[in-house]
Z-matrix of the N, CA and C atoms (Angstrom, degrees):
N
C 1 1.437
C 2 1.528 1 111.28
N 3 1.392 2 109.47 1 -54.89
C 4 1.693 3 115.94 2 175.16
C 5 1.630 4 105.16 3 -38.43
N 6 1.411 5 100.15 4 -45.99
C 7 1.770 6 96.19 5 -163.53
C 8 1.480 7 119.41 6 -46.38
N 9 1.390 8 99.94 7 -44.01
C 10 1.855 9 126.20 8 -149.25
C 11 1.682 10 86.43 9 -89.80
N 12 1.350 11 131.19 10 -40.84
C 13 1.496 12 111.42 11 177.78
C 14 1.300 13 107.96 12 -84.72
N 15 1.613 14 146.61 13 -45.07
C 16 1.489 15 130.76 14 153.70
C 17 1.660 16 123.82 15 -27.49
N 18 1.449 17 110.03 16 -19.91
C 19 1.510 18 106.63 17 -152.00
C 20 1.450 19 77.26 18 -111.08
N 21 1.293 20 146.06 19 -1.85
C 22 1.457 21 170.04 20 152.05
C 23 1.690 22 109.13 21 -63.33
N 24 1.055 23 87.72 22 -48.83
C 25 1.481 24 78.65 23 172.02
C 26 1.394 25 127.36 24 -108.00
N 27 1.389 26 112.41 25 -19.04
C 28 2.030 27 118.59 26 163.34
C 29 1.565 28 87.44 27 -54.04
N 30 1.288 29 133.50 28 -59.76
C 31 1.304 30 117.49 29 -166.84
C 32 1.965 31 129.42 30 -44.55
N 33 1.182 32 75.40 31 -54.60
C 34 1.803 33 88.08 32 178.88
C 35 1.491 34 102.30 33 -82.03
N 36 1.022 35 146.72 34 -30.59
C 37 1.820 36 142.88 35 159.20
C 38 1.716 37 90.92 36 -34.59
N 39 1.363 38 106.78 37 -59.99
C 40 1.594 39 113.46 38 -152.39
C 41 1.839 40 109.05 39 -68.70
N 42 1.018 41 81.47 40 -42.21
C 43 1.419 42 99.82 41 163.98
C 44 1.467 43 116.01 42 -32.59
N 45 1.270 44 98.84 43 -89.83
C 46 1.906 45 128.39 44 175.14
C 47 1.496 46 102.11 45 -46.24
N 48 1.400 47 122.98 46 -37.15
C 49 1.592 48 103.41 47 172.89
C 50 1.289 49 115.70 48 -76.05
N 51 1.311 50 112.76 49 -39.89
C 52 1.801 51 112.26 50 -160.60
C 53 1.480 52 91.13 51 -77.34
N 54 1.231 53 130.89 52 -45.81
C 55 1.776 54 115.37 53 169.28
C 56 1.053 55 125.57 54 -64.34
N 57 1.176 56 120.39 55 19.34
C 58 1.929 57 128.90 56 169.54
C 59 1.422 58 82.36 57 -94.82
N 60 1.593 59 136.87 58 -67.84
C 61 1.474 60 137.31 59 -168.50
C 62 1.464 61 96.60 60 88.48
N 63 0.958 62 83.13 61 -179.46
C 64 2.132 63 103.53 62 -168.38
C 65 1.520 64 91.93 63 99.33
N 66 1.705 65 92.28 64 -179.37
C 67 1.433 66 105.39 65 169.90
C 68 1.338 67 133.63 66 -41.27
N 69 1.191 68 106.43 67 -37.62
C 70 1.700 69 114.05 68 176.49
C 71 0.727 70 94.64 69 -66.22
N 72 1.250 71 150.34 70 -98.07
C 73 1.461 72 146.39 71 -146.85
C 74 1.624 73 118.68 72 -48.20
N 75 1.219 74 125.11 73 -24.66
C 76 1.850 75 135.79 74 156.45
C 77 1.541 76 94.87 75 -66.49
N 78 0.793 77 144.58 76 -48.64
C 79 1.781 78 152.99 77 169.53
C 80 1.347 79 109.99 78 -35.51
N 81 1.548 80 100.33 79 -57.65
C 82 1.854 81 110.56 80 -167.86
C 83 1.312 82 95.86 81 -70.91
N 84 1.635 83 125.93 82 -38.91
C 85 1.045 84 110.61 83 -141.18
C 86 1.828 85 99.06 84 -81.70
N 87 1.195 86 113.85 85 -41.57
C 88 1.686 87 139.65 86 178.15
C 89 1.770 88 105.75 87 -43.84
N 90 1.879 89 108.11 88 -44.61
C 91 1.240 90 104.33 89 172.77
C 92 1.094 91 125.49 90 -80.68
N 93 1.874 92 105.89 91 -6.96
C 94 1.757 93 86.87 92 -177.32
C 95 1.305 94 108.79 93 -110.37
N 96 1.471 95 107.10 94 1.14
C 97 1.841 96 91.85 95 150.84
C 98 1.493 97 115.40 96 -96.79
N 99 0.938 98 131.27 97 32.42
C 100 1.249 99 130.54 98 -165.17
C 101 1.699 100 98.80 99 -121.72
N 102 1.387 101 101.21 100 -20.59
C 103 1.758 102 110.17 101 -175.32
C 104 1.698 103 101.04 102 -125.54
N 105 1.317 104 119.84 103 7.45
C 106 1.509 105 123.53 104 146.12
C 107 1.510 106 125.51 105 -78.67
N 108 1.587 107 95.96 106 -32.28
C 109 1.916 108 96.83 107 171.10
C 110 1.274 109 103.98 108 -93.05
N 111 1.403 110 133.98 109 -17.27
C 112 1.143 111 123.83 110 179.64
C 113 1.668 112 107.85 111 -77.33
N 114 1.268 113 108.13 112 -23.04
C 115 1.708 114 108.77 113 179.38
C 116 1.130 115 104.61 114 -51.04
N 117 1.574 116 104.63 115 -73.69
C 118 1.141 117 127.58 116 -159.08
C 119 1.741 118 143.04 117 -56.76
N 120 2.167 119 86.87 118 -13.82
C 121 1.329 120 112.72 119 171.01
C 122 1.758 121 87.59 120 -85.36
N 123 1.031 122 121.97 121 -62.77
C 124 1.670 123 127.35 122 -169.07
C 125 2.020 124 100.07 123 -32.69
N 126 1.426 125 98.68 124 -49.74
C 127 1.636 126 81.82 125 -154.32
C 128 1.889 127 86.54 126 -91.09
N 129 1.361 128 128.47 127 -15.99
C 130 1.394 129 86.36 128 168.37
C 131 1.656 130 133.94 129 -57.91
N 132 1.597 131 77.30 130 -47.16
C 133 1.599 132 90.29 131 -179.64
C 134 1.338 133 112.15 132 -61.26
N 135 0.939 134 144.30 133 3.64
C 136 1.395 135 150.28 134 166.94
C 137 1.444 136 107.83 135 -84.05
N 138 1.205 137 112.95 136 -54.23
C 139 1.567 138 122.14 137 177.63
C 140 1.819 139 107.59 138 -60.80
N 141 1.318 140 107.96 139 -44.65
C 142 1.544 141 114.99 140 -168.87
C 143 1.898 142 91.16 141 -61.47
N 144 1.191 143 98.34 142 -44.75
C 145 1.849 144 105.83 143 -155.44
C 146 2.145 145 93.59 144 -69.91
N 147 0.843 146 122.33 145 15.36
C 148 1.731 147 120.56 146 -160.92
C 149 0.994 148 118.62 147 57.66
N 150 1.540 149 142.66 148 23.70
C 151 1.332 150 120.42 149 154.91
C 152 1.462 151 136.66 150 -86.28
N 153 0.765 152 121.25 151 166.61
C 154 1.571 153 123.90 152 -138.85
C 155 1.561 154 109.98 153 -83.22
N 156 1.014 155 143.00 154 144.03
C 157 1.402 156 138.28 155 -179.39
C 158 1.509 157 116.64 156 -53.11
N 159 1.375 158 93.36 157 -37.86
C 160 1.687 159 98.98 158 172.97
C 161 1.485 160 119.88 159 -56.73
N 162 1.328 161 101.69 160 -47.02
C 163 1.476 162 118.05 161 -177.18
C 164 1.516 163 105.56 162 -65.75
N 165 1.264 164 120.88 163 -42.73
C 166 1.425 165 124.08 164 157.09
C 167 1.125 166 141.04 165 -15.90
N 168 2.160 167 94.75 166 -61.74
C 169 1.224 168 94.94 167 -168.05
C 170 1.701 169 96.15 168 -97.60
N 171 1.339 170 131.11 169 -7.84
C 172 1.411 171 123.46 170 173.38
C 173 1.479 172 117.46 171 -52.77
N 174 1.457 173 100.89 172 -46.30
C 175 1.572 174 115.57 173 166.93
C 176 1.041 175 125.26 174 -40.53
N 177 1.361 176 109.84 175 -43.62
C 178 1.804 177 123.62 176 -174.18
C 179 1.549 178 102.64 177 -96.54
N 180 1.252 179 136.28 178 -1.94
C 181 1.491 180 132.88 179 162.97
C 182 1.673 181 110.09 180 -92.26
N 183 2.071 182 116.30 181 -22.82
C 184 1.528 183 92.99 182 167.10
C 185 1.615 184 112.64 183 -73.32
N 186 1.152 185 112.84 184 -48.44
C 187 1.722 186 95.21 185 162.52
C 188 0.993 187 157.39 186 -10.13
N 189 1.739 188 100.04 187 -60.73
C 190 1.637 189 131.66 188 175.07
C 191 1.383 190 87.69 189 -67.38
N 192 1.682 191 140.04 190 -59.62
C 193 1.251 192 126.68 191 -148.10
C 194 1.866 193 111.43 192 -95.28
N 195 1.618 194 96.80 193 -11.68
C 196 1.384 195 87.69 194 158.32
C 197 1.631 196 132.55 195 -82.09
N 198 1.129 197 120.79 196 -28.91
C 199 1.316 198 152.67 197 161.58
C 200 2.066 199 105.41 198 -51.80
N 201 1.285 200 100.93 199 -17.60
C 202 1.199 201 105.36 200 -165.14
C 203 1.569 202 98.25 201 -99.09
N 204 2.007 203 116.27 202 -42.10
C 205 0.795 204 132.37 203 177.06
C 206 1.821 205 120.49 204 -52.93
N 207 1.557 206 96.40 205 -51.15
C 208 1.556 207 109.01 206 162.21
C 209 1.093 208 137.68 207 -51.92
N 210 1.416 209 115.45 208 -45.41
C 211 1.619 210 128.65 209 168.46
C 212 1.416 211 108.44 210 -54.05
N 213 1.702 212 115.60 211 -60.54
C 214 1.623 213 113.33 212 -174.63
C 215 1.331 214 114.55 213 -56.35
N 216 1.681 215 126.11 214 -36.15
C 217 1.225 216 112.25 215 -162.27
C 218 1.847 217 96.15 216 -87.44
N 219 1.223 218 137.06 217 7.20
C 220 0.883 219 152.09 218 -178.35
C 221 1.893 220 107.74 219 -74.71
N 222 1.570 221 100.17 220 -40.87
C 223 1.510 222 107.86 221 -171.72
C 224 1.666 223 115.75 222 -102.42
């Protein structure tokens, strides 16, 4: 549950910066595909290596909530 409302709010943070524009917002946008392929190598290889989906997705919620942490202290 935590995940899907943090991942609720990285969205709309991300949002509200990249529609301010300027540099930051070319910044946000570069890091958050840059930490979408990096996810996505992380949780295969996680999956390939046997760890558990759970463990997976915990992995992918410190992210979401650090990413969450960055944006707020940002505003």
């Amino acid at each position: 549950m935590w995940l899907g409302i943090e991942a609720n709010e990285v969205v709309a943070l991300r949002i509200m910066k990249i529609a301010s524009g300027g540099p930051d917002a070319f910044s946000e946008i570069q890091l958050m595909i840059a930490e979408k392929m990096t996810a996505g190598t992380e949780a295969s290889t996680s999956l390939i290596c046997g760890h558990s989906p759970v463990a997976v997705i915990a992995r992918y919620r410190e992210h979401v909530a650090n990413n969450r942490r960055r944006l707020l202290a940002a505003f």
